[in-house]
DRENDOFI-431018 format. One record per residue (C-alpha): residue number from 0; residue in one letter; chain; x, y, z. Coordinates in nm, 3 decimals. Layout:
<sites>
{NUM "A" "A" {X Y Z}}
...
</sites>
This chain:
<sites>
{0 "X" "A" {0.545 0.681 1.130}}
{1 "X" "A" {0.441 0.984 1.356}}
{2 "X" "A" {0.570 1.289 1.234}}
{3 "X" "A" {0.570 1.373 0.815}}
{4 "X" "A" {0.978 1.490 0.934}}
{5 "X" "A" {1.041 1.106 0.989}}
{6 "X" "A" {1.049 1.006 0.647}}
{7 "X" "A" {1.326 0.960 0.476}}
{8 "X" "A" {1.281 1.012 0.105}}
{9 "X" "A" {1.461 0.768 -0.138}}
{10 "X" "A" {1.591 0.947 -0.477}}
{11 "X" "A" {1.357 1.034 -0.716}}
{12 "X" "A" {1.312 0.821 -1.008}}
{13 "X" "A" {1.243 1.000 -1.347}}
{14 "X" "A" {0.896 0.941 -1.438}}
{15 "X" "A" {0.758 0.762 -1.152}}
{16 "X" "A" {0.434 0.876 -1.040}}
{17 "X" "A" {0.146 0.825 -0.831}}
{18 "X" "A" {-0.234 0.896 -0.958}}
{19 "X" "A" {-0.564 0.874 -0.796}}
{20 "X" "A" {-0.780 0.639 -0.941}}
{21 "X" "A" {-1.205 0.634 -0.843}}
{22 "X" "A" {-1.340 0.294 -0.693}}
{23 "X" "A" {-1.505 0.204 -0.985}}
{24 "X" "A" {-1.176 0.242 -1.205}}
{25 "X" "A" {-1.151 -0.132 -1.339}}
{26 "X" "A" {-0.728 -0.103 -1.262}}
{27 "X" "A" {-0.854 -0.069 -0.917}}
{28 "X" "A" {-0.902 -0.470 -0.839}}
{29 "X" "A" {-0.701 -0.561 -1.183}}
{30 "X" "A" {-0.363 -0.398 -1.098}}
{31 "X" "A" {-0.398 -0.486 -0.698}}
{32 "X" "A" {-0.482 -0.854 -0.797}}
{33 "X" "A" {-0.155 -0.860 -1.050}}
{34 "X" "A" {0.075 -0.668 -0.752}}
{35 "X" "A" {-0.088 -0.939 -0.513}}
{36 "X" "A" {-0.100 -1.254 -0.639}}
{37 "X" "A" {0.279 -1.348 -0.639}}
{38 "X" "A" {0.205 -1.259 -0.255}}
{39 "X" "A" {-0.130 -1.458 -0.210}}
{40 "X" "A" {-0.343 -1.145 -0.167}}
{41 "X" "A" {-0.656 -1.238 -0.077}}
{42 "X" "A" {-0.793 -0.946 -0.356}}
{43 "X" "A" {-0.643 -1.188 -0.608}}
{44 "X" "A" {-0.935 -1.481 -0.529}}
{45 "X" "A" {-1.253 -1.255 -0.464}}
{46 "X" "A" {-1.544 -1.298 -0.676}}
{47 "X" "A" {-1.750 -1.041 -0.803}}
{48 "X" "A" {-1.990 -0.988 -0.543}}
{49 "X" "A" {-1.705 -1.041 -0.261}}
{50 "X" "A" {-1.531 -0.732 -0.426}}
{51 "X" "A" {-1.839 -0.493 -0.412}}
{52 "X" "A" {-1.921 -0.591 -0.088}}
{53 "X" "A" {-1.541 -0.523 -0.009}}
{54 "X" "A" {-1.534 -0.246 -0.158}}
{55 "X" "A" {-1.877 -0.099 -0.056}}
{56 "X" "A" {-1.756 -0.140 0.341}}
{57 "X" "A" {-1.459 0.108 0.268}}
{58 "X" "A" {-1.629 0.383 0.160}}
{59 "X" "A" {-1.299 0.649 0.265}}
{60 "X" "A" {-1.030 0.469 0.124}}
{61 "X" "A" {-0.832 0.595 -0.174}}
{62 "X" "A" {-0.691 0.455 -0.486}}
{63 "X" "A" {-0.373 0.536 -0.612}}
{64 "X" "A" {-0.203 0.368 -0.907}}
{65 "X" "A" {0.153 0.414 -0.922}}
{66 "X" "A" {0.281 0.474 -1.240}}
{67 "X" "A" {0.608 0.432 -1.433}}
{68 "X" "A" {0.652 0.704 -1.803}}
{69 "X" "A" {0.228 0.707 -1.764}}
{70 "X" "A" {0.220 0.269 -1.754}}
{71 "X" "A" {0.076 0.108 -1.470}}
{72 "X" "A" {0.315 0.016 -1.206}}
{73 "X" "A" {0.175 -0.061 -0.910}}
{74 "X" "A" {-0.077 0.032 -0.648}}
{75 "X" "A" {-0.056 0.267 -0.286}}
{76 "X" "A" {-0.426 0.254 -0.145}}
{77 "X" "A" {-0.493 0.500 0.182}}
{78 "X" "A" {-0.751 0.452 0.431}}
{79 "X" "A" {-0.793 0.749 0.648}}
{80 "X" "A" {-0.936 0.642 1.011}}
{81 "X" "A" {-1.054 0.748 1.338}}
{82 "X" "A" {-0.817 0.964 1.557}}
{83 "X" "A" {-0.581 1.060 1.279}}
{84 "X" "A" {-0.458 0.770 1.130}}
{85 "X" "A" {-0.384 0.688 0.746}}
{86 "X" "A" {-0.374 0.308 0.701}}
{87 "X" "A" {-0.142 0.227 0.373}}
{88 "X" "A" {-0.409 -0.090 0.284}}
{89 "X" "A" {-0.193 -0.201 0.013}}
{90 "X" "A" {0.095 -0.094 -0.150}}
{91 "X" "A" {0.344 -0.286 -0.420}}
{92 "X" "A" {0.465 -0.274 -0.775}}
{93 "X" "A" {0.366 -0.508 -1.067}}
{94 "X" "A" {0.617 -0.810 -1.107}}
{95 "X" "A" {0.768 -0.689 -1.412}}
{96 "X" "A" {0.868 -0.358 -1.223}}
{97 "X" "A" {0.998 -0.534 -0.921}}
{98 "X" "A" {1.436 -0.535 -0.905}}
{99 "X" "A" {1.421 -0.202 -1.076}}
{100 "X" "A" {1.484 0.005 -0.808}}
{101 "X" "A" {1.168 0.171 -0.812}}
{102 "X" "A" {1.015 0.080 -0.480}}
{103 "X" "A" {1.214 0.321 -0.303}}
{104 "X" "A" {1.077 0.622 -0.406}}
{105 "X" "A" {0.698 0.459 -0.471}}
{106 "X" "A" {0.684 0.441 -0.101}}
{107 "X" "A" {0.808 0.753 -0.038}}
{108 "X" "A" {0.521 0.903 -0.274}}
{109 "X" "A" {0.254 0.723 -0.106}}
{110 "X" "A" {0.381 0.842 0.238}}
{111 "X" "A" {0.336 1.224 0.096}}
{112 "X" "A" {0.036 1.117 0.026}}
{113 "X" "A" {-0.066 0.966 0.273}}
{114 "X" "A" {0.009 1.230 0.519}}
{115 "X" "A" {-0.149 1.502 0.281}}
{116 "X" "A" {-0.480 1.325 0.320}}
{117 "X" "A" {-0.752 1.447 0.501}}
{118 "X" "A" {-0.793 1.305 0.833}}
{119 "X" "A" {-1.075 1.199 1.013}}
{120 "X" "A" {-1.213 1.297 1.380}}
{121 "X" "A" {-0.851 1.476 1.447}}
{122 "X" "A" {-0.730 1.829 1.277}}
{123 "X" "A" {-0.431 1.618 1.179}}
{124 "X" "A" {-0.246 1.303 1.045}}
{125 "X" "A" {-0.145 1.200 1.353}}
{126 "X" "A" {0.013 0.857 1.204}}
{127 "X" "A" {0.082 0.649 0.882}}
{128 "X" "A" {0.126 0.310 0.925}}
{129 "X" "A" {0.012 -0.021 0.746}}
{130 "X" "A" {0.065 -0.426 0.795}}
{131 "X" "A" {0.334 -0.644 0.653}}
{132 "X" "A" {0.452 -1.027 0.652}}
{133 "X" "A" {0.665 -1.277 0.598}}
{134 "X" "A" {0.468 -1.344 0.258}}
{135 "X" "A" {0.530 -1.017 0.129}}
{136 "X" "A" {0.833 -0.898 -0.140}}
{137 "X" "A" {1.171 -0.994 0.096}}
{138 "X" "A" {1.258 -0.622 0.045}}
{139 "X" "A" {0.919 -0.481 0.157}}
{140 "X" "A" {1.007 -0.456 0.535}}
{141 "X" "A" {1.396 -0.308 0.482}}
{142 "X" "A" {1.269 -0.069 0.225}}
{143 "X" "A" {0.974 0.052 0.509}}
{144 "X" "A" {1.219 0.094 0.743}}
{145 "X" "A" {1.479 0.277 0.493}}
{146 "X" "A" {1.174 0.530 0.446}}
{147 "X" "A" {1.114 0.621 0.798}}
{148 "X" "A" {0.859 0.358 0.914}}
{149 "X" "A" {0.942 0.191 1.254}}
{150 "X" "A" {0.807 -0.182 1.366}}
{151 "X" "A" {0.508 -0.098 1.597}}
{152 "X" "A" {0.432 -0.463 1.656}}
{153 "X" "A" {0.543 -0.825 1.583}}
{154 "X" "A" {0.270 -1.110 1.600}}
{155 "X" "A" {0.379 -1.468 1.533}}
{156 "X" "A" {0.121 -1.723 1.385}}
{157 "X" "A" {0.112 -2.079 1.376}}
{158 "X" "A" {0.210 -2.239 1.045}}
{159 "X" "A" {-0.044 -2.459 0.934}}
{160 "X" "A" {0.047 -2.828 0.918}}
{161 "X" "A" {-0.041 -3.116 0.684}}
{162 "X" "A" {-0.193 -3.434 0.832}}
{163 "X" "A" {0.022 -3.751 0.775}}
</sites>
């Protein structure tokens, strides 16, 4: 997404929110490993130490927990970057919030947000964008594109086989 006027806001959804939440917040890597790991998130197999050493190497990236009547719902984490960008590092809702029509208007949050935050080495956002695939929610994709996001690039990987 390159302009803030290219989203396209789902309908709001009484008592859905999004909070910010500091690094050391222990729903950080909880809530991120719960939205991940019907996904295989990598987040949802680090140890300890492979966390903090994660976590140390992003020292501008932002945690927001989404939130549903003041539960945990889900997770929108920014990364601001070089030239202008906002990365959306990982964004998706809890399993027991998913087919509630709530993922709509969760992304549209974290776009706000995400072009609200402040960017680095440009006066600007110049661009929101982040990374899906094929092991993501089957939604995820049409509900990026509902909001305003537009494919940027398609990459095709091997599928890894089994020996006989």
């Amino acid at each position: 997404m390159k302009d803030p006027g290219d989203l396209s806001p789902a309908p709001v959804v009484p008592g859905l929110g999004l909070r910010r939440l500091e690094r050391d917040s222990p729903l950080v890597r909880s809530v991120q490993a719960q939205v991940g790991e019907p996904h295989g998130w990598r987040a949802t197999s680090r140890t300890e130490e492979e966390w903090d050493e994660h976590q140390a190497a992003l020292p501008l990236r932002q945690y927001w927990l989404i939130t549903f009547e003041d539960e945990p719902a889900g997770v929108a984490y920014l990364e601001p970057q070089s030239g202008g960008d906002v990365e959306i590092t990982a964004f998706g809702l809890l399993p027991r919030y998913v087919g509630r029509g709530l993922g709509g208007y969760a992304l549209t949050l974290a776009l706000r947000q995400a072009w609200a935050t402040e960017p680095v080495g440009a006066p600007d956002v110049r661009r929101v964008w982040l990374h899906t695939c094929t092991d993501d929610h089957p939604h995820a994709l049409g509900n990026y594109q509902k909001r305003g996001l537009r494919p940027y690039r398609a990459e095709t990987q091997p599928t890894p086989t089994t020996p006989a």
